[in-house]
DOMARLUM-176079 format. One record per residue (C-alpha): residue in three letters; y, x, z. Coordinates in Angstrom, 3 decimals. Example, Ala and Ser with C-alpha at 12.3 -4.5 7.8 and 13.67 -1.06 7.14 Angstrom:
<atoms>
residu|v|u|w
ALA|-4.500|12.300|7.800
SER|-1.060|13.670|7.140
</atoms>
This chain:
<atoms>
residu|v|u|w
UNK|0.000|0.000|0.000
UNK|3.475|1.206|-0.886
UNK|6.229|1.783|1.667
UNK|8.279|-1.182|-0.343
UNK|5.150|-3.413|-0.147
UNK|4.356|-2.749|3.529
UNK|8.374|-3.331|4.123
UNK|8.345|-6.813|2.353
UNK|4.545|-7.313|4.529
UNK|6.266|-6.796|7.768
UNK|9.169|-9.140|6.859
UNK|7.115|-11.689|5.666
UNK|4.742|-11.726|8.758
UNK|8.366|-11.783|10.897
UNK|9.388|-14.788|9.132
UNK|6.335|-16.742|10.502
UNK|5.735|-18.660|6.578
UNK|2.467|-18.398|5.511
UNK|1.798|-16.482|2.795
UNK|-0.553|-15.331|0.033
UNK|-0.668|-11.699|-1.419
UNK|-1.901|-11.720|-4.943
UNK|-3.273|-7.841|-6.716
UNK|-1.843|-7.529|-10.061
UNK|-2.192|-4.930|-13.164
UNK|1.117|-3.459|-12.798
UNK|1.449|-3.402|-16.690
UNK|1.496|-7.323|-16.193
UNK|4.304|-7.429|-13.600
UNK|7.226|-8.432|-15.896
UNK|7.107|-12.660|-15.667
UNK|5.836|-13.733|-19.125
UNK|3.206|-11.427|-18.925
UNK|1.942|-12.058|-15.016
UNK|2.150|-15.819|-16.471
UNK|0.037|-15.318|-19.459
UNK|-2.810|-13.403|-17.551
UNK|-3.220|-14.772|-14.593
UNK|-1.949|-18.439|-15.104
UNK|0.492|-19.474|-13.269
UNK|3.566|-21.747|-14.495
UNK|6.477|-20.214|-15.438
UNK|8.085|-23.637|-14.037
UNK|6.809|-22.066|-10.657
UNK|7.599|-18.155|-10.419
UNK|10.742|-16.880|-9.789
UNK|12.693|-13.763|-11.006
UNK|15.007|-12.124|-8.096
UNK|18.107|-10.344|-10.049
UNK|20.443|-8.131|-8.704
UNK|24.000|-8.309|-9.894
UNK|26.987|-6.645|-9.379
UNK|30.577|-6.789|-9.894
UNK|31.848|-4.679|-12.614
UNK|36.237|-4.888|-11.997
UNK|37.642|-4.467|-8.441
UNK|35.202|-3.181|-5.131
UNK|31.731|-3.105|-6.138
UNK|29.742|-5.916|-4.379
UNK|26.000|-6.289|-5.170
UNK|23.989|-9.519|-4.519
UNK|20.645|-11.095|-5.122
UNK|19.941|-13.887|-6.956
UNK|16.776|-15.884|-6.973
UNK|15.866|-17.952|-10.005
UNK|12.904|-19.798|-11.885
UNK|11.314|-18.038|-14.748
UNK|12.060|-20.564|-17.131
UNK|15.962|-20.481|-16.549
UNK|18.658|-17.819|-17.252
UNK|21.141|-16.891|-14.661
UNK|24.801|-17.637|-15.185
UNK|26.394|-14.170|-14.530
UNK|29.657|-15.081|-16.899
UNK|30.477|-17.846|-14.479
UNK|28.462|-18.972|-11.486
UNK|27.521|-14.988|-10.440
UNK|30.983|-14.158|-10.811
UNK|32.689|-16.738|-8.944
UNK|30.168|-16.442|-5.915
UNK|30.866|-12.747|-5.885
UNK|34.829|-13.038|-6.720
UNK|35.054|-10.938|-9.237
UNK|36.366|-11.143|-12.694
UNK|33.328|-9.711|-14.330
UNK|29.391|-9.423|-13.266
UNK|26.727|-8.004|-14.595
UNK|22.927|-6.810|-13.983
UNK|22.816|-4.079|-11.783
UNK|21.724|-0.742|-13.397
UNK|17.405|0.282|-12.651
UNK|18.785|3.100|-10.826
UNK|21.167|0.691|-8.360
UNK|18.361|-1.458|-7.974
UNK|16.305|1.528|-6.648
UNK|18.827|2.832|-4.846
UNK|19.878|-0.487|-3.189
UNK|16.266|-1.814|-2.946
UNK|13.946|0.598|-2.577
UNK|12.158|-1.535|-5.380
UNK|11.804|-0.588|-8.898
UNK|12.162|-4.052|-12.012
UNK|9.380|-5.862|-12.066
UNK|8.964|-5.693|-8.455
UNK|11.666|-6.808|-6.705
UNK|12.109|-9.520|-4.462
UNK|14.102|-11.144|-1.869
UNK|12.309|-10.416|1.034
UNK|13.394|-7.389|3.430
UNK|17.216|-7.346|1.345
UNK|18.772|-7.972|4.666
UNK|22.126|-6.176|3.381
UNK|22.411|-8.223|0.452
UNK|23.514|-11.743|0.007
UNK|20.921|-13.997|-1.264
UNK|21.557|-16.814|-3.868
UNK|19.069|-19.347|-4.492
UNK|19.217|-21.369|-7.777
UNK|18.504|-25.258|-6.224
UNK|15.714|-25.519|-8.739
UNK|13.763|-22.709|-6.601
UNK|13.910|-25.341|-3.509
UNK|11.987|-28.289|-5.274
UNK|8.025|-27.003|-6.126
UNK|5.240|-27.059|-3.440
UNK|4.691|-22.809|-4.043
UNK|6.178|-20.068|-5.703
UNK|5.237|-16.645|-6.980
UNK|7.990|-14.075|-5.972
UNK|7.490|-10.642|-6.274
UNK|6.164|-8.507|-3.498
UNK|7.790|-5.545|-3.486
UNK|6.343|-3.248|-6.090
UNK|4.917|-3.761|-9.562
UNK|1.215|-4.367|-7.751
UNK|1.846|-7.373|-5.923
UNK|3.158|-10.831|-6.192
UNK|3.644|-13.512|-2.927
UNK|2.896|-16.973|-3.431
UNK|4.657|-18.729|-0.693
UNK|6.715|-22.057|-0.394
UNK|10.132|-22.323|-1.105
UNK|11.037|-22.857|2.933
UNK|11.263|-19.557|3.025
UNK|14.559|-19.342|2.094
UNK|15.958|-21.219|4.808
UNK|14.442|-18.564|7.042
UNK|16.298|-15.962|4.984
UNK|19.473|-17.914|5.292
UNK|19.668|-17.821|1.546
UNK|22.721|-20.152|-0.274
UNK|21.208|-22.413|-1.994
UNK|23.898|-22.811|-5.099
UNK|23.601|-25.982|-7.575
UNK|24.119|-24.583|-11.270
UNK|23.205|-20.753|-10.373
UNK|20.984|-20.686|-13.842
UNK|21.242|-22.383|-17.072
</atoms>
């Protein structure tokens, strides 16, 4: 187990939600991919982005969305961070803010960082999130997030 896996573990067993671990083939950790081989609906595995402002003080958040939706960075990012302009955060800020590398990321043990939640994410029984690393996923249900004392935004993906 990596030191980012066993760091999202020992969050997750804080948090007191059950949970599932799932082993993946790292070379199917990107979304479509962990969807096609191991089925599991797109309609029910998230993405967690990082984003960061790109004028004025740099401010970094996470934002948690469904697989089938695209994040709106040009507006609803952007206003939540109050900024003029937002973007994806670089693979090297991610590492260097996460200790995760893409593909692996997730919002558990981000304590530092605020933590969007598209209102979509809130509605299935279970989700897949990523665990950490490219070799894990979490299936867990969305309550989580009110543990995390996520904002849950209406509108946060298209």
């Amino acid at each position: 187990m990596s030191s980012s896996e066993k760091q999202v573990i020992d969050a997750l067993d804080q948090l007191g939600t059950p949970y599932s671990v799932i082993e993946i083939d790292p070379l199917f950790s990107d979304t479509k991919e962990f969807c096609e081989k191991y089925e599991y609906p797109f309609e029910q595995t998230c993405n967690t982005i990082i984003v960061t402002s790109k004028k004025g003080p740099k401010k970094y958040a996470a934002c948690v969305i469904l697989a089938h939706t695209r994040l709106d960075v040009n507006k609803r990012v952007k206003g939540l961070l109050g900024t003029t302009k937002a973007s994806f955060a670089s693979a090297e800020e991610v590492k260097e803010l996460t200790g995760m590398e893409l593909g692996g990321v997730t919002p558990f043990a981000l304590a530092s960082l605020p933590l969007y939640v598209d209102e979509r994410v809130m509605k299935p029984e279970w989700l897949i999130l990523c665990g950490g690393s490219r070799s894990i996923k979490i299936k867990i249900t969305p309550q989580v997030f009110n543990k995390l004392n996520a904002d849950v935004v209406s509108g946060l993906a298209l």
